[in-house]
Backbone bond lengths (Angstrom), bond angles and torsions (degrees), N, CA, C in turn:
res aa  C-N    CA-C-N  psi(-1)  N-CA   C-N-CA  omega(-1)  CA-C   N-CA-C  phi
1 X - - - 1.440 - - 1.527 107.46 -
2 X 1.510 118.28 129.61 1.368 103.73 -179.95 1.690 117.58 -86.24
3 X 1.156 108.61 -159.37 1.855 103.56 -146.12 1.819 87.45 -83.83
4 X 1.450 117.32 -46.70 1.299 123.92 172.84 1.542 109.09 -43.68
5 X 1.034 125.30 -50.26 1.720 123.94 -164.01 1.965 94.78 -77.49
6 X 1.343 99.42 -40.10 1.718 97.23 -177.55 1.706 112.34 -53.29
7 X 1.847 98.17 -42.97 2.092 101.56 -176.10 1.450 100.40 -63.30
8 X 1.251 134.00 -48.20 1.254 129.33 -171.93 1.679 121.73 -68.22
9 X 1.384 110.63 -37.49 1.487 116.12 167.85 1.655 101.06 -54.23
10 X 1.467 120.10 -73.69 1.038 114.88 159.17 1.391 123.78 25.25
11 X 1.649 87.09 -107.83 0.942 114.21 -166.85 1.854 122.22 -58.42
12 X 1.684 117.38 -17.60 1.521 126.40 179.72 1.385 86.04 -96.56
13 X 1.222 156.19 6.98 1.228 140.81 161.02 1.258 99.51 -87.23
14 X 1.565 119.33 -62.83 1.803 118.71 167.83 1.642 125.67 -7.85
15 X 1.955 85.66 -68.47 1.600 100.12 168.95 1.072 133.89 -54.30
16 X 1.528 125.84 -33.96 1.181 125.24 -128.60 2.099 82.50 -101.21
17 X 2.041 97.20 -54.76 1.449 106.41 161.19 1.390 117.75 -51.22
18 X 1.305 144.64 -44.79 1.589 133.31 177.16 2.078 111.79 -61.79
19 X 1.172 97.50 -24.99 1.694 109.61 176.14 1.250 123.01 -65.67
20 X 1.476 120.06 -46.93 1.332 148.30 -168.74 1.865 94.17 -89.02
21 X 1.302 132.31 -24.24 1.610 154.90 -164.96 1.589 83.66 31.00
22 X 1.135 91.13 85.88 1.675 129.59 143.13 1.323 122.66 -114.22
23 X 1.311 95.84 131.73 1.855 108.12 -161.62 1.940 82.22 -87.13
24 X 1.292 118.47 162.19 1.546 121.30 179.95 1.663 99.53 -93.31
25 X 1.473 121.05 2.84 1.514 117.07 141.74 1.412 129.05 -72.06
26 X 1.321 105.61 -49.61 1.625 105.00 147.18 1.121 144.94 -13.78
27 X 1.573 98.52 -69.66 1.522 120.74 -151.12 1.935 87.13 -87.33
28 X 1.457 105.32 -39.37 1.810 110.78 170.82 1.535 103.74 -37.76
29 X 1.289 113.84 -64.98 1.798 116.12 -163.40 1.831 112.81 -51.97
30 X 1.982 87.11 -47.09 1.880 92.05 178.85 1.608 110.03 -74.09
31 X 1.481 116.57 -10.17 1.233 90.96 170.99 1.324 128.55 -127.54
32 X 1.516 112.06 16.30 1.599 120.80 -171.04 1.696 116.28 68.23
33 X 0.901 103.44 -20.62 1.610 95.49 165.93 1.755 112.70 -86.18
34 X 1.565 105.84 135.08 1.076 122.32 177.45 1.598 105.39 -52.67
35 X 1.796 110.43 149.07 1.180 106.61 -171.32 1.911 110.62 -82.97
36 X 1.272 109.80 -4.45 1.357 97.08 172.08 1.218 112.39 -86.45
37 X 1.387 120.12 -27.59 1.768 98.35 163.33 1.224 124.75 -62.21
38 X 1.317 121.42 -43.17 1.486 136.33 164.16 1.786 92.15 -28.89
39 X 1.477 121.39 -69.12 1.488 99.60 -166.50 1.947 110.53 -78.45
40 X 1.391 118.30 -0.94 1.335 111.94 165.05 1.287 116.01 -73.80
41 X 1.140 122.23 -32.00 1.558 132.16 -179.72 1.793 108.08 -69.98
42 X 1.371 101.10 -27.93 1.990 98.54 -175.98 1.711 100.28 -85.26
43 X 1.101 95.89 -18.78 1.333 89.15 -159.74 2.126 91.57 -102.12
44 X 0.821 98.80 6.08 1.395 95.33 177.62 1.731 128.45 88.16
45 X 1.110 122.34 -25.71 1.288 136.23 174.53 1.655 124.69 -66.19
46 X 1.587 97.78 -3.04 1.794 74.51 173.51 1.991 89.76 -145.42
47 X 1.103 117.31 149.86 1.517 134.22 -136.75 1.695 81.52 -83.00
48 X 1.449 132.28 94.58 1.501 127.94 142.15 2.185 127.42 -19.77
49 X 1.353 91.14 -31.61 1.458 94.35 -160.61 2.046 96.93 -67.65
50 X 1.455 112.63 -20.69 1.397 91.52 168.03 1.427 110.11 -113.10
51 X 1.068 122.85 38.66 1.680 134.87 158.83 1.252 124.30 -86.56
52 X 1.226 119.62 107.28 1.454 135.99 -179.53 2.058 92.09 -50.10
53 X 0.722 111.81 -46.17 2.169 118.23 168.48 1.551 89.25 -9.69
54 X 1.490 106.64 -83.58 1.413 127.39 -163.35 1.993 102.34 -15.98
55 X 1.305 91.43 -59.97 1.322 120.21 -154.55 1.475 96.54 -68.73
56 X 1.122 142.29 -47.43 1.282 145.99 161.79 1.414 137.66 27.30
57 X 0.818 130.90 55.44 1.886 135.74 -163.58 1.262 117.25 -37.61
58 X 1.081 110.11 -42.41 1.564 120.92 171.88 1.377 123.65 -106.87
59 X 1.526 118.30 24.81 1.315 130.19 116.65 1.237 137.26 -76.70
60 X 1.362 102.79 -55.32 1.300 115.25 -164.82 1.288 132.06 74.55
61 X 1.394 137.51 15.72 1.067 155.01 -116.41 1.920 82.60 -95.64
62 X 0.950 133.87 -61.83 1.366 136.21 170.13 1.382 123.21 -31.04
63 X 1.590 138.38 106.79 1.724 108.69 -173.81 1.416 110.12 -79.14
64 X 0.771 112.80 133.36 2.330 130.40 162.98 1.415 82.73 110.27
65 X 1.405 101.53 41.50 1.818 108.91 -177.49 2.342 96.81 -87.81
66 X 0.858 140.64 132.27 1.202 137.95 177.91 1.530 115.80 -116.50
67 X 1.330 129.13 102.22 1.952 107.95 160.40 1.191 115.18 -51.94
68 X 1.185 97.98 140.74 1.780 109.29 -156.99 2.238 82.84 -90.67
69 X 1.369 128.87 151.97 1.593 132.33 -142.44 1.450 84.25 -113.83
């Protein structure tokens, strides 16, 4: 993933978690990733594409992304 696609993932994970007001301790517990990657990933510095985050149901961070009912 290049460094541009990483700030912007980032950053709609940022949003998507500050929307929902999920603390990135939170969002750590619902998603097994430690919360300092959680803030390497907003901030762009650590590669989303092998982050279970991405995948997220109750983000959705993916578009034609669906919570499964």
């Amino acid at each position: 993933m290049e460094n541009n696609d990483l700030i912007l993932l980032g950053k709609r994970i940022g949003e998507l978690r500050s929307s929902r007001r999920l603390s990135q301790e939170r969002l750590s517990e619902m998603s097994g990733i430690s919360a300092r990657h959680i803030s390497e990933l907003e901030r762009g510095k650590a590669n989303g594409k092998r982050s279970r985050l991405v995948h997220a149901p109750d983000l959705q961070v993916l578009p034609g992304r669906q919570s499964a009912p």
